[in-house]
C-alpha atoms as a printed R data frame, in Angstrom:
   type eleno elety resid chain resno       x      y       z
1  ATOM     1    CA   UNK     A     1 -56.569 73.333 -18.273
2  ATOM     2    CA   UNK     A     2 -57.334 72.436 -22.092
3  ATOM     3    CA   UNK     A     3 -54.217 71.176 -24.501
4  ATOM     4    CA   UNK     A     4 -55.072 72.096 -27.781
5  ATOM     5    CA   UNK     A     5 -53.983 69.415 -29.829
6  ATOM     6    CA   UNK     A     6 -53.242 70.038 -33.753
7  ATOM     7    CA   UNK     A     7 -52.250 67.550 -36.324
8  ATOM     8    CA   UNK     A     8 -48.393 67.667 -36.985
9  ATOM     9    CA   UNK     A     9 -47.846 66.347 -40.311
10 ATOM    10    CA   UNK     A    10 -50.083 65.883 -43.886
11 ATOM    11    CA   UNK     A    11 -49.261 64.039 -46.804
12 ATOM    12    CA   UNK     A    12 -50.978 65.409 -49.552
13 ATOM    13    CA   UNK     A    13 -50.700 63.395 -53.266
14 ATOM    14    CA   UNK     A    14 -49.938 65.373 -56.492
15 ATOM    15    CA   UNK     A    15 -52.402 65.268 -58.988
16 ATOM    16    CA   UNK     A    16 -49.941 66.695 -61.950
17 ATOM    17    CA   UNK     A    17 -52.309 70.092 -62.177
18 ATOM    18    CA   UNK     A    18 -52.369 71.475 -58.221
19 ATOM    19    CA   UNK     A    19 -49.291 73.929 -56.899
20 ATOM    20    CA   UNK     A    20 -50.945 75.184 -53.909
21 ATOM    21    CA   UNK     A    21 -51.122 72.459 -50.681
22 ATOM    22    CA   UNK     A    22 -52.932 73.786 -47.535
23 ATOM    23    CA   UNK     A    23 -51.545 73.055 -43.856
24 ATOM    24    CA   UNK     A    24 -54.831 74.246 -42.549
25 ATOM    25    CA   UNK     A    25 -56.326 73.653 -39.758
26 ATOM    26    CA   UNK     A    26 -52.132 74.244 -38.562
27 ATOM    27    CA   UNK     A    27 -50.869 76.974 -37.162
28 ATOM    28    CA   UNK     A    28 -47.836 78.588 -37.573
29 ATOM    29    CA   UNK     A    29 -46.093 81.630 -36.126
30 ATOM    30    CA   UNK     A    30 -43.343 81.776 -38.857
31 ATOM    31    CA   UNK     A    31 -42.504 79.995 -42.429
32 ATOM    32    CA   UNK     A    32 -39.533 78.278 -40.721
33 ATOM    33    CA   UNK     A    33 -42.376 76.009 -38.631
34 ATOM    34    CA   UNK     A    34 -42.704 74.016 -41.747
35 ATOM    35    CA   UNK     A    35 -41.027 71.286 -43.217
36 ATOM    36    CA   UNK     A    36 -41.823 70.129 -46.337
37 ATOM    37    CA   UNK     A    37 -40.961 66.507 -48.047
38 ATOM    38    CA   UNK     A    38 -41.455 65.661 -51.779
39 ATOM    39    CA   UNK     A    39 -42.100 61.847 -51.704
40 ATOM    40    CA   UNK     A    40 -41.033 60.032 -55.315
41 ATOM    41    CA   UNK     A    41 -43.031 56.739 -56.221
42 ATOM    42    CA   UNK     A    42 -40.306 54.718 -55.301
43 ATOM    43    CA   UNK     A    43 -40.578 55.962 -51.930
44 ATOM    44    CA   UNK     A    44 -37.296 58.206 -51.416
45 ATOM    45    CA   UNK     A    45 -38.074 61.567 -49.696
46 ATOM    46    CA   UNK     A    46 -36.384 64.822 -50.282
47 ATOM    47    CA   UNK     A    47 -36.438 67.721 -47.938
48 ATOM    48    CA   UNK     A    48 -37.057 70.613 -50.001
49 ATOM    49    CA   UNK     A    49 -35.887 74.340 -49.090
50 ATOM    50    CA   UNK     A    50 -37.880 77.835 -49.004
51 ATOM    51    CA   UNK     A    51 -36.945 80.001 -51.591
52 ATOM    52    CA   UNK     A    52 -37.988 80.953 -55.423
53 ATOM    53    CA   UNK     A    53 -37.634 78.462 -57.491
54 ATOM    54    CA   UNK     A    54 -38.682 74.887 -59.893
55 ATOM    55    CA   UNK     A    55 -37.593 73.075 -56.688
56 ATOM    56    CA   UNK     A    56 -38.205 75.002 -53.770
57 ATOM    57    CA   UNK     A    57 -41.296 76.019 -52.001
58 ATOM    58    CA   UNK     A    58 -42.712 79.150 -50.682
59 ATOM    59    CA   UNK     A    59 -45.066 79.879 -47.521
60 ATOM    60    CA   UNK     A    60 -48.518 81.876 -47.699
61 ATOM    61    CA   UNK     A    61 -50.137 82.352 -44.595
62 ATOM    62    CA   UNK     A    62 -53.964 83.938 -44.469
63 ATOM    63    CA   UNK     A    63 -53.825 86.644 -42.730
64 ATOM    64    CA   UNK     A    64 -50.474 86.921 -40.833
65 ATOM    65    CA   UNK     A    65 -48.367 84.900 -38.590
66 ATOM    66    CA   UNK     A    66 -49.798 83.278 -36.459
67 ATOM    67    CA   UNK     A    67 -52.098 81.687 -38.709
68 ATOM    68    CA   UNK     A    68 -52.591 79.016 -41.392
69 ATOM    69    CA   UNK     A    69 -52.141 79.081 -44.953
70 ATOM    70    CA   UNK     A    70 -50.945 76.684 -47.972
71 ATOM    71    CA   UNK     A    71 -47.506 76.016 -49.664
72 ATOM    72    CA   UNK     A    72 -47.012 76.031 -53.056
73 ATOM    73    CA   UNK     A    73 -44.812 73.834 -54.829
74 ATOM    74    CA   UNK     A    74 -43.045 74.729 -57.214
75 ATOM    75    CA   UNK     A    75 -42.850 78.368 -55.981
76 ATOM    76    CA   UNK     A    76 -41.688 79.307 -59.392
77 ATOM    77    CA   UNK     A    77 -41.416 77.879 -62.693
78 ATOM    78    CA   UNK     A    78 -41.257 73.719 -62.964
79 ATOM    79    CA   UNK     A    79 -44.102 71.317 -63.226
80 ATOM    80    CA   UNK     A    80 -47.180 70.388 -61.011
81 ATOM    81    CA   UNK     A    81 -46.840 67.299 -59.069
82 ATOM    82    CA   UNK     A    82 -47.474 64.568 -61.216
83 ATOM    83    CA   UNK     A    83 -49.493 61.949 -59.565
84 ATOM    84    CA   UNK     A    84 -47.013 59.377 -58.573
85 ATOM    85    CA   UNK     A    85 -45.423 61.744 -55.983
86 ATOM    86    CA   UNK     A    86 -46.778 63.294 -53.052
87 ATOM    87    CA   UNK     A    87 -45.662 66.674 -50.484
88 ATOM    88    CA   UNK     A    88 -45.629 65.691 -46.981
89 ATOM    89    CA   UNK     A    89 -46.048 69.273 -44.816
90 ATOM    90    CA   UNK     A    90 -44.695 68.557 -40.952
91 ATOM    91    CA   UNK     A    91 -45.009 71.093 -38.382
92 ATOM    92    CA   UNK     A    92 -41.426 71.485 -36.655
93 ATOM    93    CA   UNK     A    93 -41.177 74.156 -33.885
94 ATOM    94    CA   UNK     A    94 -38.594 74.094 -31.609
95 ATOM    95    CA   UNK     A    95 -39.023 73.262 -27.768
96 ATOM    96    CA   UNK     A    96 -38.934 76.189 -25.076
């Protein structure tokens, strides 16, 4: 029997011009399978929330769930990521 093994997390840096940050090649059967962590310079991490927004984040998946797709950040209004902080995306589905 074959385990498909897929990467859990990415940490992707801002660049202070890109909103959109892909999770591909992860899958995902629903938005809730994602957490997503704004990382400051300084190090501190914030868990950020779905939702509409300057500070939350919103979930577009290619082609319906299950599938893979990008978040973007913010998912309304606010500023690109400047380059000093980064979005970490972790896959977090719970065990059955």
């Amino acid at each position: 029997m074959t385990v498909e093994v897929q990467p859990t997390r990415f940490v992707i840096p801002g660049n202070g011009v890109a909103t959109q940050f892909s999770f591909s090649p992860m899958v995902i059967t629903e938005a809730a399978d994602l957490e997503v962590i704004r990382r400051e310079a300084d190090g501190t991490e914030t868990v950020l929330s779905r939702g509409t927004g300057p500070t939350n984040y919103a979930v577009v998946v290619s082609g319906g769930y299950p599938g893979t797709g990008y978040i973007v950040y913010p998912a309304s209004g606010g500023s690109a990521l400047g380059s000093s902080r980064s979005i970490a995306i972790r896959r977090v589905i719970p065990l059955t």
